[in-house]
Backbone as a ProteinNet text record, in pm:
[ID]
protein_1_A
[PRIMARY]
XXXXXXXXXXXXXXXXXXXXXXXXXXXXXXXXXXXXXXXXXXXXXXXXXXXXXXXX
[TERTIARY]
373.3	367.4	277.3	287.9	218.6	109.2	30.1	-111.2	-192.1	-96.2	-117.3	-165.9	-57.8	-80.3	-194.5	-207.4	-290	-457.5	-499	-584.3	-649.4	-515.2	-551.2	-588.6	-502.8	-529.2	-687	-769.7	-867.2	-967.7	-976.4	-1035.1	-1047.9	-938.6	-990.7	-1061.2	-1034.4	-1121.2	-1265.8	-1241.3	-1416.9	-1463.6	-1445.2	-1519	-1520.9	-1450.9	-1427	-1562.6	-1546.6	-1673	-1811.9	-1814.9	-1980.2	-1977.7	-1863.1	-1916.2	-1936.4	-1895.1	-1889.4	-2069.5	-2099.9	-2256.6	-2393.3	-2311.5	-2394.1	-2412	-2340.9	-2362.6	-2368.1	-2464.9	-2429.9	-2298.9	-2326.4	-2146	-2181.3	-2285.7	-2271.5	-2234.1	-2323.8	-2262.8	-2100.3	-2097	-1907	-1813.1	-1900.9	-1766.7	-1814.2	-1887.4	-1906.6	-1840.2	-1874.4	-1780.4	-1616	-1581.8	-1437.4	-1424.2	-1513.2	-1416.8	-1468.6	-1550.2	-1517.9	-1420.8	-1418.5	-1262	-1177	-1143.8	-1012.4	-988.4	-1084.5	-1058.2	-1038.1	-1095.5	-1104.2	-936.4	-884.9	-765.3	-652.5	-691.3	-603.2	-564.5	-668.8	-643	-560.4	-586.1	-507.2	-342.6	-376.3	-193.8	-167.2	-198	-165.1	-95	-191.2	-143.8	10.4	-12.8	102.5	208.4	252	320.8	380.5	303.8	328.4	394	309.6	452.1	529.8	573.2	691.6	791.1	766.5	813.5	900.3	810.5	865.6	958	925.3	1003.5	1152.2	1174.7	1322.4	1362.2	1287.6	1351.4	1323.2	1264.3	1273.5	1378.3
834.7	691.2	624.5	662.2	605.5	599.5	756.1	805.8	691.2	692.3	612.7	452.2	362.1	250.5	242	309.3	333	356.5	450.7	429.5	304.1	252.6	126.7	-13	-57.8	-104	-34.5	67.9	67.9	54.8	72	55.9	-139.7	-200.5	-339.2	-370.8	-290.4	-347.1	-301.8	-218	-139.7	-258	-282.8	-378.4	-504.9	-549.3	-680.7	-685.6	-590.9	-576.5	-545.4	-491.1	-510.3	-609.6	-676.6	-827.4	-897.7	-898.6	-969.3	-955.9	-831.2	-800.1	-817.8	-882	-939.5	-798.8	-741.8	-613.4	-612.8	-507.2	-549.7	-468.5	-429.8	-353.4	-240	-142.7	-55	-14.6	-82.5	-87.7	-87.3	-205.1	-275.6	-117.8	-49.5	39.9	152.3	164.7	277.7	266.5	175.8	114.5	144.5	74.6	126.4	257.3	326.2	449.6	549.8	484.4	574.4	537.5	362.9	354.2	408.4	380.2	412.7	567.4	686.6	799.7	846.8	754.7	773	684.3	620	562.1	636.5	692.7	794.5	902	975.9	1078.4	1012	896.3	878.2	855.1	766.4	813.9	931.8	1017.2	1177.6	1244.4	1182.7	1233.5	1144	1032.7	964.5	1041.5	1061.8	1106.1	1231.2	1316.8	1458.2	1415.6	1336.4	1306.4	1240.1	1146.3	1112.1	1199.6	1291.7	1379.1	1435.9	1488.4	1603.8	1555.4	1408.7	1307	1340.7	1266	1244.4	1369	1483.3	1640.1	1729.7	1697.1	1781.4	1787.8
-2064.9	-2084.3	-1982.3	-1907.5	-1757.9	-1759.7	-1870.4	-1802.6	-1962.4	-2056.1	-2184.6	-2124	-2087.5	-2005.5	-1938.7	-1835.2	-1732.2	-1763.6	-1875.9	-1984.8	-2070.7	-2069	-2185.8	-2058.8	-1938.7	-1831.2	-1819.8	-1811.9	-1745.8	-1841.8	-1984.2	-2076.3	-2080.7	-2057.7	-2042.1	-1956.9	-1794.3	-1712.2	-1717.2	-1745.8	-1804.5	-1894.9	-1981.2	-2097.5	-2013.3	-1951.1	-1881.8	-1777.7	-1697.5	-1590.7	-1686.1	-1778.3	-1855.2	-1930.4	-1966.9	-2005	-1910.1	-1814.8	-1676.8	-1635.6	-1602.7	-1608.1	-1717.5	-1806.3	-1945.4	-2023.4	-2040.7	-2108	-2250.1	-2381.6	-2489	-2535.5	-2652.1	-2747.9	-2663.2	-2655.8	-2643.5	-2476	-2363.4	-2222.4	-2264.1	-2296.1	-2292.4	-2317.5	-2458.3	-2512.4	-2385.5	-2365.1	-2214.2	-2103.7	-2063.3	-1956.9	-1966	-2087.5	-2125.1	-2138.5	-2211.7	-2198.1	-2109	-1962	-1867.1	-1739.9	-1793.3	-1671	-1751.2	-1897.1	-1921.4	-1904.5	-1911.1	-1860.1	-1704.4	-1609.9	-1459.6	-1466.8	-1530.2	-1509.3	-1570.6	-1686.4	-1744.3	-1631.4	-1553.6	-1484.3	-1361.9	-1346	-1203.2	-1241.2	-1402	-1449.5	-1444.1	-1482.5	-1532.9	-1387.9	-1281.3	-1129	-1101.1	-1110.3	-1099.4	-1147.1	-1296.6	-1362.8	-1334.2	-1246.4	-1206.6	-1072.3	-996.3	-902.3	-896.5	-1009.4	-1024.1	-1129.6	-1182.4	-1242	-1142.7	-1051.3	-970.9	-855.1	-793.1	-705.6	-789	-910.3	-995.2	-1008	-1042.5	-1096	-963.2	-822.1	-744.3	-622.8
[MASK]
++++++++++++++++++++++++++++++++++++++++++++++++++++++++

């Protein structure tokens, strides 16, 4: 759930910052989907240590 969220949070800020930079569709959808993957992975880490925090 976390790394899902965390994805979709960085996919807005990605599009947000190349509109912000006057970007056209195609910057904008780039942008998004390389925060929302650099944000996905930092959920994914999260998730493993809070996994292991509650079950260790």
């Amino acid at each position: 759930m976390i790394a899902i969220v965390m994805a979709l949070v960085g996919a807005l800020i990605g599009g947000l910052t190349a509109r912000k930079r006057a970007g056209n569709r195609k910057d904008i959808a780039q942008y998004a989907a390389g925060y929302g993957i650099a944000f996905m992975i930092v959920g994914m880490v999260l998730t493993v240590l809070v996994d292991r925090m509650l079950l260790g």
